[in-house]
C-alpha positions as CSV (number, residue, x, y, z in Angstrom):
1,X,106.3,89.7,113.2
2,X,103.0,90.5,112.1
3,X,100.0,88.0,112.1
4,X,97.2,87.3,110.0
5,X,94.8,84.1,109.4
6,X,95.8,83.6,105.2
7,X,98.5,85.3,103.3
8,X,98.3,85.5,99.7
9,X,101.6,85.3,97.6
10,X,100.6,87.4,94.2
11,X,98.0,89.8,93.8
12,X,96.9,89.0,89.7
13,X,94.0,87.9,88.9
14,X,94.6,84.7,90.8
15,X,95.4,86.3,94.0
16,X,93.0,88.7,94.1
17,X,90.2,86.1,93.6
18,X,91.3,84.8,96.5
19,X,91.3,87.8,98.2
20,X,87.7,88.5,97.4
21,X,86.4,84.8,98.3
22,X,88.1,85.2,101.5
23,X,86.7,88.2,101.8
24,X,83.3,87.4,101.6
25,X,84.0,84.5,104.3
26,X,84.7,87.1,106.7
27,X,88.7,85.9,106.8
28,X,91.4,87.5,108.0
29,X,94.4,87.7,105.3
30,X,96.5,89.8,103.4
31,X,98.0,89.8,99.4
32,X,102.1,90.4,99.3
33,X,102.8,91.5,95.9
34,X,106.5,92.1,95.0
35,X,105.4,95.0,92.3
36,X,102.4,96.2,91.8
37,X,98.8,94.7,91.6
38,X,98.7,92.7,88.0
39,X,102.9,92.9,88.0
40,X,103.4,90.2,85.6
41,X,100.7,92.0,83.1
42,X,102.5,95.0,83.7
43,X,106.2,93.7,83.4
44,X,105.8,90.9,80.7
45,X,103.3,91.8,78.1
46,X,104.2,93.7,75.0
47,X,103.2,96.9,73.3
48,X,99.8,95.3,71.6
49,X,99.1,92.3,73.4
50,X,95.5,91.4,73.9
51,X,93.8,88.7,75.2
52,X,92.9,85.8,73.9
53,X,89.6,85.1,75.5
54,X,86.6,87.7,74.8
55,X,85.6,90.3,77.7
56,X,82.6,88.4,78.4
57,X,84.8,85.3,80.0
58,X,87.1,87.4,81.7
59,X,85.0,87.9,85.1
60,X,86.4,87.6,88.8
61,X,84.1,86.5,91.9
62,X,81.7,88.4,92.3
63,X,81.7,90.0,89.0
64,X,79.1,90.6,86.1
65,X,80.7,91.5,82.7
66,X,78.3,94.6,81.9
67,X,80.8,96.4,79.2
68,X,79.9,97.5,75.9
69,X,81.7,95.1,74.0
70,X,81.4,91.9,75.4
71,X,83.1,90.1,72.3
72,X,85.8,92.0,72.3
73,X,89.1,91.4,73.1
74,X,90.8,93.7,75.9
75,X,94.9,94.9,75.8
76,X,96.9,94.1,78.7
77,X,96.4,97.8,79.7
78,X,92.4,97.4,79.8
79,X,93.2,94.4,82.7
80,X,95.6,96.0,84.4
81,X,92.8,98.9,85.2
82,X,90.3,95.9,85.2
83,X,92.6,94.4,88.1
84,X,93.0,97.8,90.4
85,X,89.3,98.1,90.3
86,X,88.6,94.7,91.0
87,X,90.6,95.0,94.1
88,X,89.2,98.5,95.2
89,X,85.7,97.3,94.6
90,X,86.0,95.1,98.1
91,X,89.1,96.6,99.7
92,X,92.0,93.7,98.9
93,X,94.5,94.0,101.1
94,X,97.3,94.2,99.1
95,X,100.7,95.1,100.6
96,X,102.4,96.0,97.0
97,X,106.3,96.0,96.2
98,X,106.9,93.8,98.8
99,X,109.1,90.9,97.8
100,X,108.7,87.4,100.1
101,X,112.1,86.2,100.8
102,X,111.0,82.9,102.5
103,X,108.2,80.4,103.4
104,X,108.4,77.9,106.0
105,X,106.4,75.9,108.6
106,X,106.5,77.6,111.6
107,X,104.8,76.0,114.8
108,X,101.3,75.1,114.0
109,X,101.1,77.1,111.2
110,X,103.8,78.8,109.0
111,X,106.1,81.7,108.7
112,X,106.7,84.3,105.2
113,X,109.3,86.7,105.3
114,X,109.3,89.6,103.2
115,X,111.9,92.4,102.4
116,X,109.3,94.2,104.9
117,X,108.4,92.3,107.9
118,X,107.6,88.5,108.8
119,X,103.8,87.1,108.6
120,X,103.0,84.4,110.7
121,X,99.8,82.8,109.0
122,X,98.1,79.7,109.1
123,X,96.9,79.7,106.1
124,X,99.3,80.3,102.6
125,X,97.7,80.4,99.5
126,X,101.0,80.4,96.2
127,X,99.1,82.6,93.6
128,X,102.3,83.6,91.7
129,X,100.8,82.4,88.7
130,X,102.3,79.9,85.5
131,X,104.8,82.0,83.7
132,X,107.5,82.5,86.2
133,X,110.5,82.3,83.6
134,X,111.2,81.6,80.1
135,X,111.6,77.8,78.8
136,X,114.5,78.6,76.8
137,X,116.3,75.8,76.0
138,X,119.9,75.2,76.7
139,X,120.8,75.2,73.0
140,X,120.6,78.8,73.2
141,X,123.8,78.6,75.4
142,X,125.6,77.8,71.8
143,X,124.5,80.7,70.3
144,X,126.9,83.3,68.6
145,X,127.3,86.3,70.9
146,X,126.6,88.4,68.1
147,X,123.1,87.1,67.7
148,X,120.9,88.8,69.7
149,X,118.6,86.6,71.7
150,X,115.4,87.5,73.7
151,X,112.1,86.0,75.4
152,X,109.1,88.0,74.9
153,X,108.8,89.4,78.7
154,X,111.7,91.5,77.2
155,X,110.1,92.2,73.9
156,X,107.8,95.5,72.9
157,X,107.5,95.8,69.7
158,X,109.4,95.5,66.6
159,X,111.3,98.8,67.0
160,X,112.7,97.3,69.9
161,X,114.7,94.8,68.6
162,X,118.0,94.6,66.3
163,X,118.1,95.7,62.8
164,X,117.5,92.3,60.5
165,X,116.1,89.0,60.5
166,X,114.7,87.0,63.4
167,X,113.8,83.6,64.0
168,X,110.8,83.1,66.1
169,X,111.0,79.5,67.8
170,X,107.7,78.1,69.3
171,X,104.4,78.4,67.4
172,X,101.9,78.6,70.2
173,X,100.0,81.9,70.9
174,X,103.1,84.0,71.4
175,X,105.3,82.7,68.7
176,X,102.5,82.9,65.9
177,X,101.5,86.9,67.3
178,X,105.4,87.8,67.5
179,X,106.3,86.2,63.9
180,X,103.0,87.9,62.2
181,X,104.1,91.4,64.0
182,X,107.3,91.2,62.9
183,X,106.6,90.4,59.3
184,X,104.0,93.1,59.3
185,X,106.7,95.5,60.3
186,X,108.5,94.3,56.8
187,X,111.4,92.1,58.4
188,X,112.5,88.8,57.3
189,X,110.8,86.3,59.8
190,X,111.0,82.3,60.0
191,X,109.4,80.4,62.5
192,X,110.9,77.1,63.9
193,X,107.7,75.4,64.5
194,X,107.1,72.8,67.1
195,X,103.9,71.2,68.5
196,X,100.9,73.2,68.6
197,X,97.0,73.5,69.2
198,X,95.2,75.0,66.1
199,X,91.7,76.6,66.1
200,X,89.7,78.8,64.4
201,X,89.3,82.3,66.4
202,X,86.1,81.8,64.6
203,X,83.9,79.1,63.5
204,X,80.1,79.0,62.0
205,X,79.6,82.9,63.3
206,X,80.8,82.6,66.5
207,X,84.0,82.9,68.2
208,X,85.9,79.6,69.1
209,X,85.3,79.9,73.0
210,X,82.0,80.7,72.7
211,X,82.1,77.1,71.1
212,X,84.4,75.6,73.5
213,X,82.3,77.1,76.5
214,X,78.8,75.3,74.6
215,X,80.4,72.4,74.3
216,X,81.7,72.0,77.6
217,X,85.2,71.5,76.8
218,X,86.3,74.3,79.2
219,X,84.7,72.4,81.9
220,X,86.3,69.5,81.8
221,X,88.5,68.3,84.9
222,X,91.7,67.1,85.2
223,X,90.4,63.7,86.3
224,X,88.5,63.5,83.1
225,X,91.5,63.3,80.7
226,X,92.9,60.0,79.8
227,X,96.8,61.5,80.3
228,X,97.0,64.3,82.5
229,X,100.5,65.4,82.4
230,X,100.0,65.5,79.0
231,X,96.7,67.8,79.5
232,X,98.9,69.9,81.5
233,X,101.3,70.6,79.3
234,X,99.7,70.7,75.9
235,X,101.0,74.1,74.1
236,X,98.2,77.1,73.9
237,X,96.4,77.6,70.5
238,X,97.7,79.7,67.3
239,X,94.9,82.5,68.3
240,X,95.2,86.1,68.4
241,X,92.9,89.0,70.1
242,X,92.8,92.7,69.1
243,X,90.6,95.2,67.8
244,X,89.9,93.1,64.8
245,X,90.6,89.2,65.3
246,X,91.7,87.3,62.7
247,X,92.8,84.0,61.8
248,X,96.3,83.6,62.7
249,X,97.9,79.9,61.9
250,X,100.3,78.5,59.7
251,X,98.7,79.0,56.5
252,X,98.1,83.0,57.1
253,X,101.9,83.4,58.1
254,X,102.9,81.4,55.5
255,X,100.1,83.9,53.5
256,X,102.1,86.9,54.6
257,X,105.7,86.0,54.0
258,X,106.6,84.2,57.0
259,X,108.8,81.3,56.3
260,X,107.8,78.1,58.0
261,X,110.5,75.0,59.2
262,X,110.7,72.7,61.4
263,X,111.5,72.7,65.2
264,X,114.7,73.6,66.0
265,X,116.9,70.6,67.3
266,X,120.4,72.3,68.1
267,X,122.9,75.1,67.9
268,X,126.6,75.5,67.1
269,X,127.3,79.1,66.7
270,X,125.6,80.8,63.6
271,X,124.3,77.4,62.7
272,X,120.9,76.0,63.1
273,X,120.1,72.4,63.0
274,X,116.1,72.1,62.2
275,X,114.3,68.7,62.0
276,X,112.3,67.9,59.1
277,X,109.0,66.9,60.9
278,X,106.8,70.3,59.9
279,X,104.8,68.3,57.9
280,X,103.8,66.1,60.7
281,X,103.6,68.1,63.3
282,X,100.9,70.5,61.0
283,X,99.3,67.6,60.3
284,X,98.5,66.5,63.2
285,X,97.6,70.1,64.5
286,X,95.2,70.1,61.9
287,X,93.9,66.4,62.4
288,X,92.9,67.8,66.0
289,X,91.2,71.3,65.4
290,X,89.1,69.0,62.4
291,X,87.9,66.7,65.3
292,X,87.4,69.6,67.3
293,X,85.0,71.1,64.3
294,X,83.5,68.0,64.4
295,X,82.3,67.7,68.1
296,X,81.2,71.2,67.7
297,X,79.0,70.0,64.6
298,X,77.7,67.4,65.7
299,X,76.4,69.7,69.1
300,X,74.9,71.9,66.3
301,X,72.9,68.6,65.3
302,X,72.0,67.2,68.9
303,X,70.6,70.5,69.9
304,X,68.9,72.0,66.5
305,X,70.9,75.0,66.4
306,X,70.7,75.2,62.9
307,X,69.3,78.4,62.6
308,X,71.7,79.9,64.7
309,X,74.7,79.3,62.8
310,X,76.7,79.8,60.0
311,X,77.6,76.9,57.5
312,X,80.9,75.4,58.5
313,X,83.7,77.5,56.7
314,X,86.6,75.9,54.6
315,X,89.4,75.7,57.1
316,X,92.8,75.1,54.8
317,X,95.6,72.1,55.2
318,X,98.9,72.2,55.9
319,X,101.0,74.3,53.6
320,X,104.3,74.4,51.8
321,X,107.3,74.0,53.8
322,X,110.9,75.7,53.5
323,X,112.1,72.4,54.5
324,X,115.4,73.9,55.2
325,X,117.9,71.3,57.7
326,X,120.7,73.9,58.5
327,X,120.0,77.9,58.7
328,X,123.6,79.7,58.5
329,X,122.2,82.7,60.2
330,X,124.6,84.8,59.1
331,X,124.0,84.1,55.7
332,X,119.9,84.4,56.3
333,X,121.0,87.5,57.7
334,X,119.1,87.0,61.1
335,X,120.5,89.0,64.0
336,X,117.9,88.0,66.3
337,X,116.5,84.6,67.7
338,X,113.1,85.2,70.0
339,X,112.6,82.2,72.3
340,X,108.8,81.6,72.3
341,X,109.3,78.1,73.8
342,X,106.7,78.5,76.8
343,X,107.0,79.0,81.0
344,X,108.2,77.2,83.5
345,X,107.9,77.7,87.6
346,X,110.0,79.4,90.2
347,X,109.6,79.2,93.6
348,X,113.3,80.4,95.4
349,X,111.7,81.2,98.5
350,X,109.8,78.0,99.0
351,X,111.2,75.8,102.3
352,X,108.5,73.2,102.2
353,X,108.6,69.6,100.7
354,X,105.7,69.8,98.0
355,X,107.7,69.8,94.8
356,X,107.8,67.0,92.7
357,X,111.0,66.5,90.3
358,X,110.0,68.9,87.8
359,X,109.4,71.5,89.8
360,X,105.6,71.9,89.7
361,X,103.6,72.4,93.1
362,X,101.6,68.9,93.7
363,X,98.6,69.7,94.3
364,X,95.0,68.1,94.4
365,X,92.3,70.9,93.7
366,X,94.6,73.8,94.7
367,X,95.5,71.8,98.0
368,X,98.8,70.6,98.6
369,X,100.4,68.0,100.7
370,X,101.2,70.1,103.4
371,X,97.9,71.3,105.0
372,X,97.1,74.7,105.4
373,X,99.2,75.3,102.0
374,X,97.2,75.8,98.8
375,X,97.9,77.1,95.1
376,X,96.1,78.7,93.0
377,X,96.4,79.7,89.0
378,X,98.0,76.4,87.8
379,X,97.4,74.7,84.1
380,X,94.6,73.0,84.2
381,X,94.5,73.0,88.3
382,X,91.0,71.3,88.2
383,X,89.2,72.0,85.3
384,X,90.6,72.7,81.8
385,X,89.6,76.9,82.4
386,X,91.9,76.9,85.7
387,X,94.0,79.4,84.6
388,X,92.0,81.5,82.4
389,X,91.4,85.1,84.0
390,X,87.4,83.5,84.3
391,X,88.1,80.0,85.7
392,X,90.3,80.8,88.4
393,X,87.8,81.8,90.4
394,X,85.7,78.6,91.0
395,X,89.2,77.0,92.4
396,X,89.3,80.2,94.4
397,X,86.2,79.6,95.7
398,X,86.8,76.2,96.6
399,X,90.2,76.7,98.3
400,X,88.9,79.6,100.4
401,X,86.1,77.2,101.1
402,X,88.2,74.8,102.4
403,X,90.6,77.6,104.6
404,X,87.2,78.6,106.0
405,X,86.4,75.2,107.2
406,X,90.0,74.8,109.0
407,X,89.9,74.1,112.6
């Protein structure tokens, strides 16, 4: 049994900040990551994945973006060395491929078993991040088992799947950059489109989160917002990163021969029910990126930026659908479905009372009920930014504020 004041559970970007707020409290603690530092980056991201947020918002604690390209959009390899260096810079104590097995309460404090050793700790902090596993939903149990079916942790590029068509279903960030790759690659793609968050990546000559950050939306709290399970859950916008950003929504994959339907609503073998509500789910996408636009003009009037911006660009409607209400996909010779339905959270080796019936970690702030445990990394934790690489550090600093005023 070894001892330390805080033990870390994940050592990504949420963990680490941790680490280096702790750190610079003077506090005992230690990072147990079952892989290796950034694992989930390094496990779960495929072949040309970059982010979506430009370099300049992708800071830790402590940190000062001083690159050459500040706009630009770094791949999943670019972080992962971002990450290690990060943690070298103030010596995180990171205890990699070491797998915890088991958190309880343990006397005045609590105990975390590992495939290694035991820690006992007083203070826990769960930075294990928000995509655990795959939302797939149980329709996919009804699937043929000669379709193929895979989540995009297990995708790496378009070479990796089976010969033939695929249906993409989800239409958030991964779904849009998976359906657009694909097509690129010249296979037959259709994407079963659910709700979704569209934006411009740019708008008026800047990039949409230079807006976002301007207009304070990515400051906003959680107690600000008028539904906040809804907040928490609302999908991530059809954006895409890379050497060149582009726009990437509905209208350019329809653009580039991507064919468009509604979400899908159940399986039975090589048969796919879809709904027909594509029209108004696209409609209202688009009603809230054009009051989105709006807020963001009306900022440009209050503050006489005028002469620092472009005029507003045409942004297109929604666009023709397929309208198709059962795919035989057999006969739409699709061998593969990619299940681009979201994240949920996974905590096997968590023995304390702090979940609430969907799973989720209750939490106030990164606090939970149980004191001495804390979490950090979660949609929209506090502020809207929570668990962007740049905004989990001022919940970072707060929780390790908070362990450092423990008595």
């Amino acid at each position: 049994m070894r001892s330390t004041d805080t033990v870390i559970i994940g050592a990504g970007q949420a963990g680490l900040a941790a680490s280096r707020c702790l750190s610079d409290r003077g506090r005992d603690h230690v990072i147990l990551e079952r892989g290796r530092i950034g694992h989930r980056w390094r496990s779960s991201s495929w072949d040309s994945l970059h982010l979506l947020t430009p370099n300049w918002m992708n800071t830790l604690p402590g940190e000062v973006y001083r690159g050459p390209n500040p706009d630009g959009f770094s791949s999943a390899a670019v972080l992962i060395d971002h990450l290690n260096s990060y943690a070298v810079s103030f010596g995180a104590p990171v205890e990699e491929n070491t797998a915890v097995l088991s958190l309880r309460k343990r006397d005045n404090g609590f105990e975390v078993v590992t495939d290694r050793t035991a820690w006992r700790t007083r203070n826990v902090v769960i930075a294990t991040g928000w995509c655990d596993r795959p939302a797939v939903p149980a329709a996919a149990r009804a699937l043929a088992e000669d379709i193929h079916q895979v989540v995009p942790g297990d995708y790496c590029n378009p070479g990796s799947l089976q010969d033939g068509g695929v249906l993409v279903v989800g239409a958030s960030a991964t779904g849009v950059q998976l359906a657009d790759e694909l097509r690129a690659a010249g296979r037959e793609v259709m994407l079963a489109v659910g709700s979704h968050t569209r934006i411009p990546r740019s708008y008026r000559g800047h990039d949409i989160y230079w807006w976002l950050h301007r207009i304070g939306m990515l400051d906003k709290t959680i107690d600000e917002m008028p539904d906040p399970v809804q907040a928490r859950s609302e999908p991530s916008a059809q954006l895409a990163g890379g050497p060149e950003p582009r726009p990437l929504d509905l209208s350019a994959l329809h653009a580039g021969g991507v064919r468009l339907t509604g979400r899908l609503v159940a399986v039975d073998g090589h048969r796919v029910r879809l709904a027909p509500d594509l029209p108004a789910t696209a409609a209202a996408a688009d009603q809230r990126m054009r009051r989105l636009l709006g807020t963001i003009d009306r900022h440009i009037d209050i503050t006489e930026q005028h002469h620092r911006v472009l005029e507003p660009e045409p942004t297109t409607g929604f666009v023709a659908a397929d309208g198709v209400p059962m795919l035989d996909l057999r006969a739409a010779g699709i061998r593969t479905v990619v299940w681009a339905t979201g994240h949920r959270r996974l905590y096997p080796w968590l023995r304390l009372p702090v979940l609430d019936r969907n799973g989720e970690i209750r939490q106030r702030r990164g606090r939970t009920p149980v004191p001495g445990l804390y979490v950090l990394g979660q949609r929209f934790q506090h502020r809207r930014s929570s668990n962007f690489i740049g905004g989990v550090g001022r919940d970072a600093e707060y929780v390790a504020e908070h362990i450092a005023g423990r008595h």
